[in-house]
C-alpha positions as CSV (number, residue, x, y, z in Angstrom):
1,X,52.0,116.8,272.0
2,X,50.0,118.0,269.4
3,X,47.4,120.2,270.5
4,X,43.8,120.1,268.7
5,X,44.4,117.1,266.7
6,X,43.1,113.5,266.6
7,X,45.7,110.5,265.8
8,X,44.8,107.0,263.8
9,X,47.2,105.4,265.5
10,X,47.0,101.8,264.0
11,X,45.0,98.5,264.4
12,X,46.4,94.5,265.7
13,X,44.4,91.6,264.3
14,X,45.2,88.2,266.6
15,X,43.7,85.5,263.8
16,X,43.8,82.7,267.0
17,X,41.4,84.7,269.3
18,X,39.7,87.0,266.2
19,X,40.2,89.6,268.3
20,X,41.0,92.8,266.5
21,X,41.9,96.5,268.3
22,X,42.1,100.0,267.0
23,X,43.9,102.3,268.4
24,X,43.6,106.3,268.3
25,X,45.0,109.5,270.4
26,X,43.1,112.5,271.1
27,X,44.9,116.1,271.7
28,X,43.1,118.9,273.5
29,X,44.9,121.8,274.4
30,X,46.3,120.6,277.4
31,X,45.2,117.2,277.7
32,X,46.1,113.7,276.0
33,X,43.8,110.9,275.7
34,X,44.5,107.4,274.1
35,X,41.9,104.9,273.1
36,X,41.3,101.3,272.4
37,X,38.4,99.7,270.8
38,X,38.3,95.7,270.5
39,X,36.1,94.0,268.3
40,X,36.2,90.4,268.3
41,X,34.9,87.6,266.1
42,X,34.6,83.9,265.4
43,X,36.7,81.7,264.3
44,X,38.1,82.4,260.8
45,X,37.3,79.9,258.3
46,X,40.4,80.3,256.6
47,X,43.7,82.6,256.2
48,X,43.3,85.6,254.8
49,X,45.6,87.2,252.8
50,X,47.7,90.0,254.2
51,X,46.8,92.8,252.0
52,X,42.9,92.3,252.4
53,X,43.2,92.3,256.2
54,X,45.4,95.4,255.9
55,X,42.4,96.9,253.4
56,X,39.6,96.2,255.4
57,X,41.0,96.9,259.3
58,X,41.9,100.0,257.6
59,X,38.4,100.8,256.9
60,X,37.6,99.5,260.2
61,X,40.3,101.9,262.0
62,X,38.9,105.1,260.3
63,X,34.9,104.3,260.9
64,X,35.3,103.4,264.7
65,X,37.1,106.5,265.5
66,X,34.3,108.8,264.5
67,X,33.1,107.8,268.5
68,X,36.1,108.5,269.7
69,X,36.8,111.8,267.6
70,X,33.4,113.7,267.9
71,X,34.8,114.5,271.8
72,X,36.0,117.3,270.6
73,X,36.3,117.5,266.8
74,X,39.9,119.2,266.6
75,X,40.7,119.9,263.1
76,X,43.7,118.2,262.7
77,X,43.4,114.4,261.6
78,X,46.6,112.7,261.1
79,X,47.2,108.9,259.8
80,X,49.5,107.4,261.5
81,X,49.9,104.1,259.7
82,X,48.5,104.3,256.4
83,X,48.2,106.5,253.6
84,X,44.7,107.1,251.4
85,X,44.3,108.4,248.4
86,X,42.4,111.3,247.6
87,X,39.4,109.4,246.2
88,X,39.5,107.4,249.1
89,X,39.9,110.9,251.4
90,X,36.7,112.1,249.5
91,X,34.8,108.9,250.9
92,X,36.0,109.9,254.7
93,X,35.4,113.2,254.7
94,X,31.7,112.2,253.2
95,X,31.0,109.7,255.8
96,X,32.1,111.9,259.1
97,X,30.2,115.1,257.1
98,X,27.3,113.2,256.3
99,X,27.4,110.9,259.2
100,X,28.0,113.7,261.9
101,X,24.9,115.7,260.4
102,X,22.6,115.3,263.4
103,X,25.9,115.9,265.8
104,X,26.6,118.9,264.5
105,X,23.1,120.4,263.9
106,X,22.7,119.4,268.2
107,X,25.5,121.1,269.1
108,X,25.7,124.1,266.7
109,X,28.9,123.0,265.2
110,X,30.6,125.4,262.0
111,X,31.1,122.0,260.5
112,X,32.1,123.3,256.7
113,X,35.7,122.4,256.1
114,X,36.0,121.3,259.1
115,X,36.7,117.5,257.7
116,X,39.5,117.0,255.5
117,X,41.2,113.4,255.8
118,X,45.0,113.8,254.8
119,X,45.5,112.1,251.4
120,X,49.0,111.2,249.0
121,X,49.0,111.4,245.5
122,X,51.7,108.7,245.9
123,X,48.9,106.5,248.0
124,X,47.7,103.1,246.3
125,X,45.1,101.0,247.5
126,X,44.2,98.4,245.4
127,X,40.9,95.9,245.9
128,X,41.9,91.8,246.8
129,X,40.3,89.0,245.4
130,X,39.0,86.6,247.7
131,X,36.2,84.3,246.2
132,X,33.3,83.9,249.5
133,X,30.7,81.3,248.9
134,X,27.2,82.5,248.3
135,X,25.7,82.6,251.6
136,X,24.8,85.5,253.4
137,X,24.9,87.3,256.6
138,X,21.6,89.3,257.6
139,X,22.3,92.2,260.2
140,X,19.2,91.4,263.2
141,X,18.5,93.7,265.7
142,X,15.6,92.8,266.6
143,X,13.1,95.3,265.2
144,X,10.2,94.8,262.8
145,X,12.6,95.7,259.6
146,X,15.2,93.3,260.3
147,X,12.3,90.1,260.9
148,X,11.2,91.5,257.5
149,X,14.2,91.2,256.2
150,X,15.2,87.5,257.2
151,X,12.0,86.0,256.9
152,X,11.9,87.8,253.0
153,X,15.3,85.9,252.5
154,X,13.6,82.5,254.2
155,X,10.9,82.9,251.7
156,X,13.0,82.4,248.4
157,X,15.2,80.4,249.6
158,X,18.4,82.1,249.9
159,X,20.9,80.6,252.6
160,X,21.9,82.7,255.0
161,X,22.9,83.2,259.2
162,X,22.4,86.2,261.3
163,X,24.7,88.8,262.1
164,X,24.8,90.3,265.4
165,X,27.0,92.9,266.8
166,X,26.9,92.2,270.6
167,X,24.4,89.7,271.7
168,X,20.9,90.8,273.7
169,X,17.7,88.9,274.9
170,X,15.8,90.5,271.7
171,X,18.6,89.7,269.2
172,X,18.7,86.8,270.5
173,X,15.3,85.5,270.8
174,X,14.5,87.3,267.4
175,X,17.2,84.8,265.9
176,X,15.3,81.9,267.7
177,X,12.3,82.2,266.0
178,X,14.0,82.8,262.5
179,X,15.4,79.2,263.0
180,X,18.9,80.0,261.3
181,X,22.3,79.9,262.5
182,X,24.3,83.1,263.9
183,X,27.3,85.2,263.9
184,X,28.1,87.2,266.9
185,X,30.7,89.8,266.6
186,X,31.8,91.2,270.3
187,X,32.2,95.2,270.4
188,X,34.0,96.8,273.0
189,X,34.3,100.8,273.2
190,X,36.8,102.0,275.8
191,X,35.3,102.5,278.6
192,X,37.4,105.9,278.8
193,X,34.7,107.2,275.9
194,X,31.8,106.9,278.7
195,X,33.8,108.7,281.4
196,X,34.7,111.5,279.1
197,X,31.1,111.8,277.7
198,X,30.0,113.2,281.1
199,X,32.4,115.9,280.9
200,X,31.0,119.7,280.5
201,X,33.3,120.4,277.8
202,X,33.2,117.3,275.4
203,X,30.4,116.9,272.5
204,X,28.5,114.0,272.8
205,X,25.4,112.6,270.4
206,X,24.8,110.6,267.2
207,X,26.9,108.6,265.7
208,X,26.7,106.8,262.3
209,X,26.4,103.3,263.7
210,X,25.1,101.9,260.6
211,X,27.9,102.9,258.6
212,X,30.1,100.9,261.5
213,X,27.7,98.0,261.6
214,X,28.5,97.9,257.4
215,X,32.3,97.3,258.0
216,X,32.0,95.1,260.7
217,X,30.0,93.1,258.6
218,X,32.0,93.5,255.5
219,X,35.2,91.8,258.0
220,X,32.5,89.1,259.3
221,X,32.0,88.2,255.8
222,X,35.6,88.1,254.7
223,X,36.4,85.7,257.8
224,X,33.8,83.6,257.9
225,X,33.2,82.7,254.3
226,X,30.0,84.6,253.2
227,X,29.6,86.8,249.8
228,X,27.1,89.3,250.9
229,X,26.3,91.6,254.0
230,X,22.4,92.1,253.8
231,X,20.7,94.8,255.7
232,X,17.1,95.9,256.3
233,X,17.7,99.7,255.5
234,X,13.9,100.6,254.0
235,X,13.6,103.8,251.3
236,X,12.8,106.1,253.9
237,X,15.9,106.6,255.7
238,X,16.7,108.6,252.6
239,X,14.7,111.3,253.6
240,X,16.1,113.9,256.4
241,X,14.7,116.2,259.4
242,X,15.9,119.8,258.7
243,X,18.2,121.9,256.3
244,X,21.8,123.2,258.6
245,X,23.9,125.6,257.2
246,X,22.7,124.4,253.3
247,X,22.9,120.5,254.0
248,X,19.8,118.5,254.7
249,X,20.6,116.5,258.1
250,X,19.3,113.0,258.2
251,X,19.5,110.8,261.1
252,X,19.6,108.1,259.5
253,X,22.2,109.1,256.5
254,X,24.5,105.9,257.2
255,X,20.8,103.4,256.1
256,X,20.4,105.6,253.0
257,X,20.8,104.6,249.9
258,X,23.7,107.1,249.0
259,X,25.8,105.7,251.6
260,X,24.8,102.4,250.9
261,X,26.5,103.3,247.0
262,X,29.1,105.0,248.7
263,X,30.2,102.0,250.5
264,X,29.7,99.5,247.7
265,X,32.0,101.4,245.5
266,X,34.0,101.5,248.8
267,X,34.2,98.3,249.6
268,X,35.0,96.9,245.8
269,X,37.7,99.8,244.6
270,X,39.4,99.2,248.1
271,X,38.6,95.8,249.8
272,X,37.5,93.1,247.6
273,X,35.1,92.6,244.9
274,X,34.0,89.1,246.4
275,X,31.8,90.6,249.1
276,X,28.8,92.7,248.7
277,X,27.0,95.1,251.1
278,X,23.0,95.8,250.3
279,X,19.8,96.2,251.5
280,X,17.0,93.6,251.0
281,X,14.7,96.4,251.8
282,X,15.7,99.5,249.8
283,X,12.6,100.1,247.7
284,X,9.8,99.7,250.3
285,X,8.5,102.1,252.8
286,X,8.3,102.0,256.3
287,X,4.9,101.6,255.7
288,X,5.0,98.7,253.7
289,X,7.7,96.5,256.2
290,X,4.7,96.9,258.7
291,X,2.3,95.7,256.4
292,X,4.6,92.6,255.6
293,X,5.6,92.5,259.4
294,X,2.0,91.7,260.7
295,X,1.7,88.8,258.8
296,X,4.6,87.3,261.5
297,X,2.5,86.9,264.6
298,X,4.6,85.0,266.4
299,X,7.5,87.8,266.6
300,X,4.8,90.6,268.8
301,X,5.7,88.9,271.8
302,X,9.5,89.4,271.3
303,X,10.3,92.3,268.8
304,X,11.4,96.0,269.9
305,X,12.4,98.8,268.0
306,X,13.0,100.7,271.2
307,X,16.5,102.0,271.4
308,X,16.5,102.1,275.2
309,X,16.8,98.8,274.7
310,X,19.9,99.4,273.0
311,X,21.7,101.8,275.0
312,X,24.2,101.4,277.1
313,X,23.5,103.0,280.3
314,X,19.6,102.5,279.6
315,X,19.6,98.9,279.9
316,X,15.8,98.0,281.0
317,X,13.5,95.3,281.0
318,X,10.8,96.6,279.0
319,X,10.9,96.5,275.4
320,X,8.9,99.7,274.7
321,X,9.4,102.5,276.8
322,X,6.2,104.1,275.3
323,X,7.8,107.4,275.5
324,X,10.0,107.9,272.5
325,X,9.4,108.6,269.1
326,X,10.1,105.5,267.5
327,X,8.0,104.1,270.2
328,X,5.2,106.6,269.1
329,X,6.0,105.9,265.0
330,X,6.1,101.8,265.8
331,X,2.8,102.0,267.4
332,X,1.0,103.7,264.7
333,X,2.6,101.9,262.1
334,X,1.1,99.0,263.8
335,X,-2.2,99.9,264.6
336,X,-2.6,100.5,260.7
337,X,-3.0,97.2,260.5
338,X,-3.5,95.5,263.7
339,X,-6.7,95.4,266.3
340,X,-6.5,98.1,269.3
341,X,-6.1,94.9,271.8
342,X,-3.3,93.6,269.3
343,X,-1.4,96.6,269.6
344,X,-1.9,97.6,273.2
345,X,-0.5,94.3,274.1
346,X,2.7,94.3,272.3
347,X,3.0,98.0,274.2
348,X,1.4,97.3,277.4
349,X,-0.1,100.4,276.4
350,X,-2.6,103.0,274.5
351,X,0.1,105.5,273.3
352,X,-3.1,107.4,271.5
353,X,-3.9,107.8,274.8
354,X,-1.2,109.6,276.3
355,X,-1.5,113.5,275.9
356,X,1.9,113.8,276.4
357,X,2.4,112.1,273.1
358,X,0.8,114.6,271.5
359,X,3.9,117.1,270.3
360,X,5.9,114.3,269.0
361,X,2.9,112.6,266.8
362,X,2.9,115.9,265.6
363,X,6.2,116.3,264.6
364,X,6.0,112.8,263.2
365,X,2.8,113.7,261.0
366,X,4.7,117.0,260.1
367,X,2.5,119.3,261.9
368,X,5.7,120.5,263.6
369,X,9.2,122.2,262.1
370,X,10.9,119.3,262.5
371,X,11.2,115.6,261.8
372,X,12.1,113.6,265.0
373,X,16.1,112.8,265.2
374,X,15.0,108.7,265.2
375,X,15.0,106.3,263.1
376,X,10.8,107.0,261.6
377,X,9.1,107.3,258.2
378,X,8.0,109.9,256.4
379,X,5.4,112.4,257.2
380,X,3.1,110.9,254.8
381,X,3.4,107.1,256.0
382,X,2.2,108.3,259.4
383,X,-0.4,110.2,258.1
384,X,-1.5,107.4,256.1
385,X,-1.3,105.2,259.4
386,X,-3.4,107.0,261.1
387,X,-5.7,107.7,258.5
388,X,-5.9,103.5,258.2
389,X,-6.0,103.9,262.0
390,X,-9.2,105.9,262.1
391,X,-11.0,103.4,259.5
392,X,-11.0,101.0,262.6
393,X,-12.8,103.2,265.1
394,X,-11.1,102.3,268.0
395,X,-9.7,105.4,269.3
396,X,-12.2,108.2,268.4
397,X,-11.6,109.3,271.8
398,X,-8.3,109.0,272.2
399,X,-6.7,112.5,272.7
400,X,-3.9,112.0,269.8
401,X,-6.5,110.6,267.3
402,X,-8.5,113.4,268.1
403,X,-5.9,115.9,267.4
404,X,-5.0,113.9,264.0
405,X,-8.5,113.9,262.8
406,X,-9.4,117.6,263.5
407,X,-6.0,119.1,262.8
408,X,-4.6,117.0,260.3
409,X,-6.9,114.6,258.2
410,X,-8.6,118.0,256.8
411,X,-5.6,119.1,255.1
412,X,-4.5,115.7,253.4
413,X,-5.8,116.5,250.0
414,X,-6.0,113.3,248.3
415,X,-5.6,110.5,250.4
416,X,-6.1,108.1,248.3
417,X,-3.2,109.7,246.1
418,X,-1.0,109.9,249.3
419,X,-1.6,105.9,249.7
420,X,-0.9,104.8,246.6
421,X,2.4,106.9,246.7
422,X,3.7,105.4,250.2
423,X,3.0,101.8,249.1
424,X,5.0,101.7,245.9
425,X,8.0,100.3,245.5
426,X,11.0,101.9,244.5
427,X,13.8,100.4,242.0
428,X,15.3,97.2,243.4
429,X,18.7,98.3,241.3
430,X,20.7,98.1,244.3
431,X,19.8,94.6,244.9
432,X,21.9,91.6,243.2
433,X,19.4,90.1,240.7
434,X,20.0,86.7,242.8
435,X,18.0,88.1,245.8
436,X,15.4,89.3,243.6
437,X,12.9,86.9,243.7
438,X,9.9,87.7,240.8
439,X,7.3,89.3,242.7
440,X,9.1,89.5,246.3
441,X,9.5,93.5,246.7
C-alpha cells in the first residue's frame, strides 16, 4: 500500500448503456479507500473514435477526482493509466490550485507545491478531429443567469437544447418554459465520499464544479453531435474574496474567464478542435443579467439560485431559503429593478427586513473584510442595487436599507461614475463571432 498518496486508477466507457466510470484509490497512513464515480449519458449519435474517447475520459478521470482527492490531499498523485505531458501537467496542477483556492483558505491548508501532477517528456497527446454540427448545448440550472443565457440564444436564433447534469424540479421546469429540447447527463458520486465526509479527520468543502460541469459537457457534445458547450459564466466571477498565502482565492475560479481560456486551449491542443466551450455571458455583470432577467416574467414563479436547492443532503421544498448569501445578493439584485410586492413574492419574504441579514449585506457591499464564499457580484453591483433600491422608497424602514443608507451610500463617491462602470460591457472576444449577434451583449 502506498501510504499518503492518491491513485488515477482508470475509466470504462459502455457506448450501449453511455454509461461511463472512473475509478480512483485513496492511501492514508493506514487506511485504503477505492472509489467509483458513474456518469451516464444518452444515446450516442454515432461512434466515436477511439483516441478521442481515450482524450476526453482522460480529462474526465483527472477533474472528477478532485472530490474524491481533497479527503485528505496526500502529496503523492500517481497515473495509473495514462501519461501527460508537462504542458498538459501545468493545466492540472492549475485547475486543483486554482480550483481548491476556497478549500484550502477554509481549512488552513500549506497548499504551495503541494500539487504537482506526474508528467513524461516521452508523453504525446494529440487533439482528434471530429466535425459536430452547429448546434449547441446550453448548461441550465435554473438560476437567473442560465434563463438569460438561453432566452439570449432564443433571441438570435441560434439552435440549441439544454444541458443538465442530474435532473430537478427547477431544471426541469426552467427547461419547460424555454420550450427547447434537453440533454440529461446522470452523475453518481460514490456514496463512500458522503460517509467519509463526516469523518473528524477528512477535509471537506468547495469543489470546482464548474470546471466538472465543462468536461461533462465537452463529452455531451462529442456524443451527441453538438459543436459548442455554452455557459452562463457573467464577468464577475473573475473577481475573488480574499488574498491566502500571495494568491487571490475566488470561489468561483472554475466560471472565470481564465479558466474558461485555460480549458479552451485545453480542450483543442488535447481533445478535438470541433467542439468549443464558452460563455454567452462573459462581458456583462451580474448586474446587468438581472436587468435583462426581469424582462422574463414568467420564470419568478419557478427560478432559484439557492444552492440548498442543490445540495445533496439539503434537499427542500422551498426555492429560497432566505438565509444565505446568494439568497441575500438575488434579492437585491432584484429589487433594483422590481416592485417590493414583486420581489417579496418570488421570496416569500422581505430579506431587508431581517436584522440578521445585516452582517452578510455587509460583506456583500464590502463593508466587511471579506467577500462572501458564493457565487455574488462585486461590491459595487450591490451597492449600485441598493442605491437603485432606495430610488423606489419601499424599504426606508427596513433595518438593512437603513444600515445601507447611513453607513454606506455616504461613502460612494460618484455614483453615477460607479453605475456607468457596472453596466458596461466587457470584450465579447471569447465568444465565436457566430453567437455575436450586433447589438445582443
Amino acid at each position: 500500500m502506498r501510504n499518503n498518496s492518491f491513485i488515477f486508477k482508470g475509466h470504462e466507457w459502455n457506448s450501449a448503456s453511455g454509461k461511463a466510470s472512473f475509478t480512483y484509490e485513496l492511501h492514508h497512513h493506514n487506511e485504503s479507500f477505492t472509489f467509483t464515480e458513474a456518469l451516464t449519458f444518452p444515446s450516442p449519435a454515432g461512434d466515436v473514435p477511439q483516441q478521442l474517447l481515450n482524450n476526453v475520459l482522460d480529462g474526465l478521470l483527472l477533474v472528477l477526482g478532485i472530490s474524491y482527492y481533497k479527503l485528505y490531499c496526500p502529496a503523492e498523485l500517481i497515473l495509473e493509466s495514462m501519461s501527460l505531458t508537462r504542458e498538459q501537467a501545468d493545466f492540472w496542477n492549475t485547475v486543483y490550485t486554482r480550483g481548491l483556492g476556497e478549500f484550502f483558505y477554509k481549512n488552513k491548508i500549506e497548499y504551495r507545491g503541494l500539487i504537482a501532477f506526474p508528467f513524461s517528456d516521452s508523453a504525446h497527446c494529440a487533439p482528434v478531429a471530429f466535425p459536430r454540427k452547429v448546434g449547441a448545448l446550453v448548461g441550465i440550472g435554473g438560476g437567473k443567469d442560465s434563463i438569460v443565457a438561453g432566452e439570449l440564444l432564443k433571441e438570435s436564433g441560434k439552435p440549441f437544447s439544454a444541458f443538465i447534469v442530474n435532473s430537478h424540479p427547477i431544471k426541469e421546469q426552467t427547461v419547460d418554459l424555454l420550450g427547447v429540447d434537453k440533454l440529461v447527463v446522470k452523475r453518481a458520486l460514490d456514496p463512500l465520499l458522503l460517509e467519509l465526509n463526516k469523518r473528524a479527520d477528512t477535509y471537506n468543502g468547495h469543489v470546482p464544479v464548474s470546471a466538472q460541469l465543462a468536461c461533462i459537457g465537452v463529452f455531451a457534445a462529442i456524443l451527441s453531435d453538438y459543436r459548442y458547450v455554452v455557459m452562463a459564466n457573467e464577468a464577475s466571477a473573475n473577481f475573488g474574496s480574499v488574498d491566502y498565502l500571495g494568491e487571490e482565492i475566488n470561489h468561483q475560479w472554475s466560471k472565470s474567464f481564465e479558466f474558461e481560456s485555460l480549458f479552451q486551449e485545453y480542450v483543442r491542443l488535447y481533445i478535438t478542435p470541433d467542439v468549443q466551450y464558452f460563455s454567452i455571458l462573459r462581458p456583462l455583470s451580474e448586474i446587468s443579467i438581472a436587468k435583462r432577467f426581469v424582462q422574463y416574467p414568467k420564470y419568478f414563479p419557478v427560478f432559484s439560485s439557492c444552492n440548498k436547492n442543490f445540495k445533496i443532503m439539503e434537499k427542500t421544498d422551498k426555492r429560497w431559503c432566505g438565509e444565505c448569501p446568494k439568497c441575500a445578493f438575488t434579492f437585491v439584485m432584484l429589487a433594483a429593478f422590481l416592485s417590493k410586492e414583486q420581489v417579496t413574492t418570488i421570496f416569500n419574504k422581505n430579506l431587508f427586513a431581517d436584522a440578521s441579514l445585516l452582517q452578510t449585506y455587509k460583506e456583500l457591499l464590502g463593508a466587511a473584510a471579506i467577500k462572501p464564499f458564493d457565487c455574488v457580484g462585486t461590491p459595487s453591483e450591490v451597492r449600485v442595487a441598493f442605491f437603485l433600491a432606495t430610488q423606489r422608497l419601499e424599504y426606508e424602514n427596513d433595518p438593512v436599507m437603513r444600515m445601507f443608507t447611513a453607513d454606506v451610500m455616504p461613502k460612494i463617491p460618484d455614483i453615477d461614475r460607479l453605475k456607468e462602470q457596472v453596466f458596461q460591457s466587457s470584450s465579447t472576444q471569447s465568444i465565436p463571432h457566430v453567437f455575436q449577434k450586433e447589438g445582443s451583449l
